[in-house]
Structure formats: C-alpha cells, structure tokens
N, C-alpha and C positions, 0 to 999 in steps of 0.2 A: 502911705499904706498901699499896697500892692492889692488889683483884683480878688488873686488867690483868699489875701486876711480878708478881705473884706467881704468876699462869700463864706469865708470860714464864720467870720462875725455874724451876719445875717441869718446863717443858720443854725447858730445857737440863739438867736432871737425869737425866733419863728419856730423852733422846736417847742419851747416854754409857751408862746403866745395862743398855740395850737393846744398842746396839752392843759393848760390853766384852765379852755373851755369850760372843759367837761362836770369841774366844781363848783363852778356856776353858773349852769344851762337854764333854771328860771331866770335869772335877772337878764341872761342874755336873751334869753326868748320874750321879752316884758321891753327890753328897755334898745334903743340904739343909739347911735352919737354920742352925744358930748353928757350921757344920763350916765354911760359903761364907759368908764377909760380904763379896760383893761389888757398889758402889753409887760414888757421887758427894755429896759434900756440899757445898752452895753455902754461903758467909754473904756477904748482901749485907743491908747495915743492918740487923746485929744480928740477922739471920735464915737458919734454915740450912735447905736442903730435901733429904731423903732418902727410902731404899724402906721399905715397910713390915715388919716381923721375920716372915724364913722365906717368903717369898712369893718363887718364881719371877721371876727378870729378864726373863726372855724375855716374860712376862704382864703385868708392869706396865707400866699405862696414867699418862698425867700426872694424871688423875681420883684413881688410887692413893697418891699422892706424899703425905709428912707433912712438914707447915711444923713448925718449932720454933723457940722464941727460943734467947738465948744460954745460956738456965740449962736449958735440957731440955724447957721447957713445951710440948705439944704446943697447936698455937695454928690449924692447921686440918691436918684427918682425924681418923678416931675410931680408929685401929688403933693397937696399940704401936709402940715405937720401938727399934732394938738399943743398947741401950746399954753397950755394948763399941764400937760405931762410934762413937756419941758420946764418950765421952769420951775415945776417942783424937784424933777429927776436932775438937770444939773446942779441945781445948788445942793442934792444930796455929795455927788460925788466930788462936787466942788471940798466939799467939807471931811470926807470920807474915802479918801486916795484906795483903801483896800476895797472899795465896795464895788465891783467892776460891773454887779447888775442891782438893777431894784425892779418892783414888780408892786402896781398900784393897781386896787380895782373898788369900784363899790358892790360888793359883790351882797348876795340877798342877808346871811347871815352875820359878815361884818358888819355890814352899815347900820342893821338893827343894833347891834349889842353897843357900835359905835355912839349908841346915841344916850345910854348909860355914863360917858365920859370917865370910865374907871379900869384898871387894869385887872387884867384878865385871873381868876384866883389857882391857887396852884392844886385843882383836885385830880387831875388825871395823868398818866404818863404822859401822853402827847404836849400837855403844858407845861410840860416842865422844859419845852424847849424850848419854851421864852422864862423863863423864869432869870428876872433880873436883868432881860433879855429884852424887853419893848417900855415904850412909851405911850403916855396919854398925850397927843396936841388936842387943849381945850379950846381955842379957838377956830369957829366954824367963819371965815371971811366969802364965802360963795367959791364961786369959779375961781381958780387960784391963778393968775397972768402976769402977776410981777416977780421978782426976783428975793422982793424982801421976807415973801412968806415962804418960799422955799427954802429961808435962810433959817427961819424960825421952827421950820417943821425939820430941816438936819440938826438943830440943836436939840431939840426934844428929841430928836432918835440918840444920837450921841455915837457911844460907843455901842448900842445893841442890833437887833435884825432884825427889829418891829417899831412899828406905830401905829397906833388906832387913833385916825381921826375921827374926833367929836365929830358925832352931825354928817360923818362925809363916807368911810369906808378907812380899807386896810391898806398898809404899804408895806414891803418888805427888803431886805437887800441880803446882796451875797456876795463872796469872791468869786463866785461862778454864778451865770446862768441860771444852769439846773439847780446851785444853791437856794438862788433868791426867790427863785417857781414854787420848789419843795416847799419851802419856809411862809409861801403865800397860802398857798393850798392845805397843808395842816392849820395854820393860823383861822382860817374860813371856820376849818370845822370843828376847830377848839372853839371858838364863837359860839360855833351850832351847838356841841356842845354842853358849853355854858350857858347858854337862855335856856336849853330842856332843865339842868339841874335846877337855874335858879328860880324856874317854872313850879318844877315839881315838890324842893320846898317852900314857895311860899304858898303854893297849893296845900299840902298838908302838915305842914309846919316842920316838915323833917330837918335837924341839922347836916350843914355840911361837911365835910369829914374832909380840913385844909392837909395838904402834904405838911410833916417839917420839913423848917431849914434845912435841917443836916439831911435828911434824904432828898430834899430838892436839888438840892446841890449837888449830890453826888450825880445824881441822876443824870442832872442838866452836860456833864460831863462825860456819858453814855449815849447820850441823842440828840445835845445841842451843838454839836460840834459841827465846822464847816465840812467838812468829810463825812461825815455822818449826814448833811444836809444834799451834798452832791450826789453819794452813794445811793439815796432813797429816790433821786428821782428819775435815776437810772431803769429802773423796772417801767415807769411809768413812760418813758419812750421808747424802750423796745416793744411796749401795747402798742406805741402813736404807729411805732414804724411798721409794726404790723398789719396792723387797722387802714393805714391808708395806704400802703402799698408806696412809703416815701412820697406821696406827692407834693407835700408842705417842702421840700429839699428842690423842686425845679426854678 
C-alpha cells in the first residue's frame, strides 16, 4: 500500500471519527479511555486504520491515525492501539470480506437500551433501516481482548449492519466509511428513540403502533440500502468540513 492510499484511508477514518462526536457529546464529555471506544476501522488490503487509545475524537487529526496489519502490527504511528477494538473489529471483517468499515461505540443511548437485550421494534421510518437488519449479542464477557469473542459477536451480526451488545453498546458496519458512521449515528438515536416510546407507554399504558411486514420491508429497501447509507452521510461532512475549516484532513 502506497503513502498516497494510505492517507486516502486515514481520511476516510478520521472524517467518520470526527463527525460520530457530535451524537454522542454526553458520554464523551462523562466518560474517557477505555469507558468510550468510539472510532472506524477500515481494512483495505489486509490493512486496518484506527484512533489512537484514549485520545479525544474531536482532537484527532489524519496525522494521528494508526495503520495496522491483519495480526495487530502497528505498521505506521508510534502510539498504542485499543485492543478490545481490534479484536472485536478484525474478526468482524475476518468474517465479513464486504464490510470495509465498522463503527463501535458505548454511546449514552445505545448502551442504555443495550441493556434490555432485545431487538429494536419496527415503529419509526428511521428503523426500518435495520429491520431484519441487526442483531442481539447476549453475552456481556467485559473488556473484549481475545479473538474468540469477536468471533461470536460477527456471527450474531451475520449478514446485517447492526449489533446491539447486551450490557455494552452499539456496533455497526459498511462498505464504506461514511456507510458504517451513518448506520451508527441513526442506530443511537433509533435507541433514543425507543426508550422515549417505550417510556411513554409504559407511563400511560398507550399501545404501540408496530410497522407491518410488508411495509417494513418495502421501506427497508428505500433507506436501508448501502447507497442510501453512504449518500446520508455525505451532508454530515460537508458540516464537518465546514465547521472546522478541514483541519481533521492535516
């Protein structure tokens, strides 16, 4: 892999890393280190690009970004690497050859709803972008460091673009990037979402009013799509690039 890809990779790293902030600025403002692992992992030819352990999102530059191969070797930056991100993020893409990014975070609304262990119901448009689309991993094992429960948590994903870990937070993947970010960032606030409805009827006994199938479906086919996933988060960094005057890009 040539300098050039590998700045191109970084900065599609650090676009997403930068932009995810902003949907989770309590938990970032509350919490730091190894409480927030939240980042983007690329693998493009046997190569993954991430943030560096414990360092502010809002702060990292592409200059910041650690290359790593497929075994953990840091292969450019000189900082450490979270290794609870890796080994849950390679054995995703170990498992998942289209999935070029994932995006993991405990962010304030997942990790509450996470702790329900149930999949997410289909009442709103925005949900219907996981519909049929994520998984529940019910097992909570702590800090994740070995390889074998990253193995367990890509097989609970499967074929979809979600997982809600029990007890722990959200995970997401894409063919892109901007896919995997987009797909994180609605998922948060389909969460958020979901806790006010399930709030508000079990507060005054109101039923919920589930999407059907057949229009789930269709739906899911209007705003679950990978295209649909890249295209949405396109707005969302011509804001970053506005706002910061490119500085995440040195």
């Amino acid at each position: 892999m040539s300098r050039p890809q590998i700045r191109v990779l970084l900065i599609q790293v650090k676009t997403s890393t930068r932009k995810l902030a902003p949907p989770t600025a309590t938990a970032l403002k509350n919490e730091t280190g190894d409480n927030v692992k939240l980042g983007a992992l690329v693998l493009i030819q046997r190569f993954a690009g991430l943030n560096p352990l414990s360092r502010h999102f809002s702060l990292i530059r592409v200059s910041d970004l650690i290359l790593v191969n497929e075994s953990g070797t840091v292969i450019h930056g000189d900082e450490p690497i979270n290794a609870a991100a890796f080994a849950i993020h390679s054995a995703i893409h170990r498992a998942r050859p289209n999935a070029n990014a994932a995006c993991h975070a405990h962010s304030v609304h997942g990790k509450a709803f996470s702790a329900f262990g149930r999949h997410l119901d289909m009442i709103t448009q925005d949900s219907l972008r996981f519909y049929n689309h994520h998984g529940v991993y019910k097992h909570f094992g702590g800090v994740v460091l070995d390889e074998g429960e990253g193995d367990r948590i890509a097989e609970c994903l499967g074929d979809g673009k979600a997982v809600i870990l029990q007890n722990h937070g959200l995970l997401t993947v894409g063919e892109s990037v901007d896919e995997a970010a987009f797909w994180f960032m609605s998922l948060d606030r389909t969460c958020h979402a979901q806790l006010l409805v399930d709030a508000a009827a079990g507060k005054n006994g109101n039923e919920k009013k589930i999407i059907n199938e057949e229009e789930a479906r269709y739906s899911f086919g209007q705003v679950g799509t990978p295209e649909k996933g890249w295209l949405a988060f396109q707005s969302y960094y011509d804001a970053l690039l506005d706002k910061t005057k490119g500085d995440f890009l040195h």
